[in-house]
C-alpha positions as a printed NumPy array, in Angstrom:
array([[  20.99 , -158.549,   24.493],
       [  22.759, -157.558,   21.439],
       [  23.066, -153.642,   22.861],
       [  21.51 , -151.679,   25.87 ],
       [  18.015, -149.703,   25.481],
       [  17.785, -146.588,   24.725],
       [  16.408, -144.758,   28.473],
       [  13.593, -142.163,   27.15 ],
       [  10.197, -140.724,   28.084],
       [   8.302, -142.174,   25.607],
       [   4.872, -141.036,   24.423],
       [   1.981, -143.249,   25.327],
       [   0.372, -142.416,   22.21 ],
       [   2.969, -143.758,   20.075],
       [   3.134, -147.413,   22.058],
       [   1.555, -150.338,   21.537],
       [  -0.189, -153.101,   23.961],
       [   1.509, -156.389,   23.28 ],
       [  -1.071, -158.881,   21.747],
       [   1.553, -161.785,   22.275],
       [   1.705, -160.996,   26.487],
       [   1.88 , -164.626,   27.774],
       [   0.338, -163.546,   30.413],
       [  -2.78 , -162.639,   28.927],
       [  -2.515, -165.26 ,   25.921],
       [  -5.322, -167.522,   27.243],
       [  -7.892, -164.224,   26.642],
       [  -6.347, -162.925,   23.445],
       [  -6.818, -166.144,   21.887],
       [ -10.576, -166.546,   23.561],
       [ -11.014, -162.651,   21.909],
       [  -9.4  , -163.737,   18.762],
       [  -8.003, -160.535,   17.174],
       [  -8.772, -158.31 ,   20.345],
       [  -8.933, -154.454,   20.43 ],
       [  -7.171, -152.253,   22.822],
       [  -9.746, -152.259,   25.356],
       [ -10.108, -156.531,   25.313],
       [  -6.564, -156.079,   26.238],
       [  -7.005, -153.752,   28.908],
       [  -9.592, -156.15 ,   30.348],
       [  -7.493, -159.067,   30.005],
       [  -4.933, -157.263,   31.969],
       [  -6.719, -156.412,   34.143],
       [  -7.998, -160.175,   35.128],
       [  -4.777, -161.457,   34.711],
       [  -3.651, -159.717,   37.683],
       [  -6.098, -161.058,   39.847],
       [  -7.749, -159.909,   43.256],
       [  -5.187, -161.531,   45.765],
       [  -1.308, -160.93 ,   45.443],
       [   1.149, -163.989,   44.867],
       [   4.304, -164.555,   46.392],
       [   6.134, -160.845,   45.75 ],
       [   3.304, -160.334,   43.36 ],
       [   0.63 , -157.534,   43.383],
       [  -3.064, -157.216,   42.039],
       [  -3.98 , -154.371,   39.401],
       [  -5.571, -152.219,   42.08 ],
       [  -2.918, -152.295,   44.061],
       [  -0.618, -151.414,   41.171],
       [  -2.598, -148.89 ,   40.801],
       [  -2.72 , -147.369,   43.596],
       [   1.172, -147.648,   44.476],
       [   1.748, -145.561,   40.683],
       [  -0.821, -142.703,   41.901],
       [   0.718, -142.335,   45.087],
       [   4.224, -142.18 ,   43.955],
       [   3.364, -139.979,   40.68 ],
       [   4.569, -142.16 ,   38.369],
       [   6.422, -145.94 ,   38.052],
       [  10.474, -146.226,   39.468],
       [  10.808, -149.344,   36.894],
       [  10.88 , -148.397,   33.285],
       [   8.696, -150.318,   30.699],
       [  10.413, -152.123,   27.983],
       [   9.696, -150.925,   24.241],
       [  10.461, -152.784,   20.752],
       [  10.608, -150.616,   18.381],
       [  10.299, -152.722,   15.182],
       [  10.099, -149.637,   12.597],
       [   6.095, -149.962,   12.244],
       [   4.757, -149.682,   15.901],
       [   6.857, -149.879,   19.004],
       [   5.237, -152.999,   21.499],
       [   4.888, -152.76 ,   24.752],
       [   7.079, -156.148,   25.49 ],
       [   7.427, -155.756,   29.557],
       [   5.1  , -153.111,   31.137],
       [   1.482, -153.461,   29.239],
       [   0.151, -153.214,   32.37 ],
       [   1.77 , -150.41 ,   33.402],
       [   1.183, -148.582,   30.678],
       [  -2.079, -149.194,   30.772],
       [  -2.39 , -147.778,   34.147],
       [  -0.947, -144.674,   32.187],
       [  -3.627, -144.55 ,   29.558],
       [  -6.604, -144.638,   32.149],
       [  -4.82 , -142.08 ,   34.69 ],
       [  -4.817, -139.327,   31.741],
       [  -7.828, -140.332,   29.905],
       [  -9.331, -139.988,   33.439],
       [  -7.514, -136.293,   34.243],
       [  -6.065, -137.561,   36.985],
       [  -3.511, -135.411,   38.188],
       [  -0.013, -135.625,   37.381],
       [   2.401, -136.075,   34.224],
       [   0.782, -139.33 ,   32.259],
       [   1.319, -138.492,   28.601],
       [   4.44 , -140.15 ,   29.054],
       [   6.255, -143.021,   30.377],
       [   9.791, -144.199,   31.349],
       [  10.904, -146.721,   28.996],
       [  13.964, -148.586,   27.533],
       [  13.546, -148.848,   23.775],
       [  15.189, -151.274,   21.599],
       [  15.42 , -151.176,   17.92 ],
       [  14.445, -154.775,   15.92 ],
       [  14.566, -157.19 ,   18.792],
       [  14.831, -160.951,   17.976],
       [  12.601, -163.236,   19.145],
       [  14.824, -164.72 ,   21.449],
       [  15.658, -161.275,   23.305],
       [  12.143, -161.149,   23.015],
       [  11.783, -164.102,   25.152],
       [  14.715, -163.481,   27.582],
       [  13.113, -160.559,   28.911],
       [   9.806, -162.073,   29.305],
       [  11.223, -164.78 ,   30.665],
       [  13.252, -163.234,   33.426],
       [  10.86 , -161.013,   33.808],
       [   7.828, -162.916,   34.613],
       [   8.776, -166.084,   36.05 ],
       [  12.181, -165.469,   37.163],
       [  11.353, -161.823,   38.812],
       [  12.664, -160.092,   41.625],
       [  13.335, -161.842,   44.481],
       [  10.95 , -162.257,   47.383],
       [  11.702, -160.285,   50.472],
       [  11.822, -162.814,   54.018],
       [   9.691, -161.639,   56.526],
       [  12.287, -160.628,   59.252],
       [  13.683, -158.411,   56.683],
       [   9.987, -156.773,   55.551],
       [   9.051, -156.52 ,   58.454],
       [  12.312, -154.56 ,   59.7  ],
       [  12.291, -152.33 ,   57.077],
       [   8.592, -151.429,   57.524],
       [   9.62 , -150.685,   61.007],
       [  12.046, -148.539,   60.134],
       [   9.588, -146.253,   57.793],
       [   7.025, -146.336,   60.349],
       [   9.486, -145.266,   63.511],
       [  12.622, -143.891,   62.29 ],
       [  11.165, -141.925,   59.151],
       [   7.983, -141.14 ,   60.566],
       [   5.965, -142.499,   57.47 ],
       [   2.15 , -143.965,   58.657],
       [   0.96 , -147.173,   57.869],
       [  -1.166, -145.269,   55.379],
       [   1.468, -144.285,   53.305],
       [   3.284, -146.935,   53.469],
       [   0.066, -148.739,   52.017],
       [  -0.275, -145.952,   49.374],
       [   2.814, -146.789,   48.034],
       [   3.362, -150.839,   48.327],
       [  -0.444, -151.998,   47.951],
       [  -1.664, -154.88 ,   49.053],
       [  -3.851, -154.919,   52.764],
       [  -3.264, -151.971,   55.529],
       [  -3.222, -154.577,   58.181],
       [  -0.593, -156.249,   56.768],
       [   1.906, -153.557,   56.873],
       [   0.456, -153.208,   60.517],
       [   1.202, -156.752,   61.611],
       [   4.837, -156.706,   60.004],
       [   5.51 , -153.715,   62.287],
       [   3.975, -155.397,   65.297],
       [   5.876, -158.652,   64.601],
       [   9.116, -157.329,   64.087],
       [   8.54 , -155.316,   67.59 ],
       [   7.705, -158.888,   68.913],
       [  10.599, -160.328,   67.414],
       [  12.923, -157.873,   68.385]])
């Protein structure tokens, strides 16, 4: 990166969905030159119903950003002069867009986000790149399944909150706990 983002709570009026997303490529070119909504969509299917490895579905997404009023990961923004795009967090911000054209409660007119100005197209790439298919790193079970334990018995949090918060299936977060009791 030639310099560090700017950290800011950026409007989501003034950002743009990012039409090149490689994750959504194979329905922006079936759309052609899509609208905002085609991109929602294809957001939308990209994430799928089930979760991959360390992955999690749009619902759930969802869900975890209502529950915790907001996202703890900012989005990152090129700002190229014209338009500022969306590069890492379309979906995100998406979630944004729906939760205050909906009313939902809370603060959604705006968004954490680190803006660059005139990013290359390799620093373009880098950060989808590590991103997307580098990522975080998965969690191993033991060490889930401890931690779950933890919020559930030492911080009194219920399995329902838990849920609210991570996504993904209830009874999962239940048989993490009961494992790790097992185990232990």
């Amino acid at each position: 990166m030639p310099h560090l983002g700017n950290f800011q709570m950026a409007p989501i009026d003034d950002l743009v969905l990012d039409v090149e997303n490689p994750r959504i490529k194979k329905w922006i070119e079936y759309y052609g030159s899509p609208n905002e909504a085609q991109i929602k969509l294809a957001l939308g299917v990209a994430a799928g119903d089930e979760p991959g490895e360390g992955g999690t579905t749009y619902e759930s997404l969802r869900d975890s950003i209502k529950a915790s009023g907001g996202i703890n990961h900012p989005i990152i923004v090129n700002n190229n002069g014209d338009k500022k795009v969306v590069i890492e967090g379309n979906t995100r911000l998406s979630i944004y867009q729906e939760f205050r054209d909906s009313e939902v409660p809370g603060e959604w007119d705006t968004i954490p986000a680190l803006v660059y100005d005139d990013l290359g197209l390799e620093n373009i790439e880098a950060i989808r790149l590590q991103s997307h298919l580098v990522g975080p790193r998965p969690w191993d079970p033991y060490s889930k399944a401890k931690y779950l334990t933890h919020l559930y018995k030492a911080e009194h949090m219920t399995t329902e909150r838990i849920f609210a918060y991570c996504g993904g299936k209830q009874r999962d977060i239940q048989n993490y706990i009961d494992a790790y009791r097992d185990m232990e």
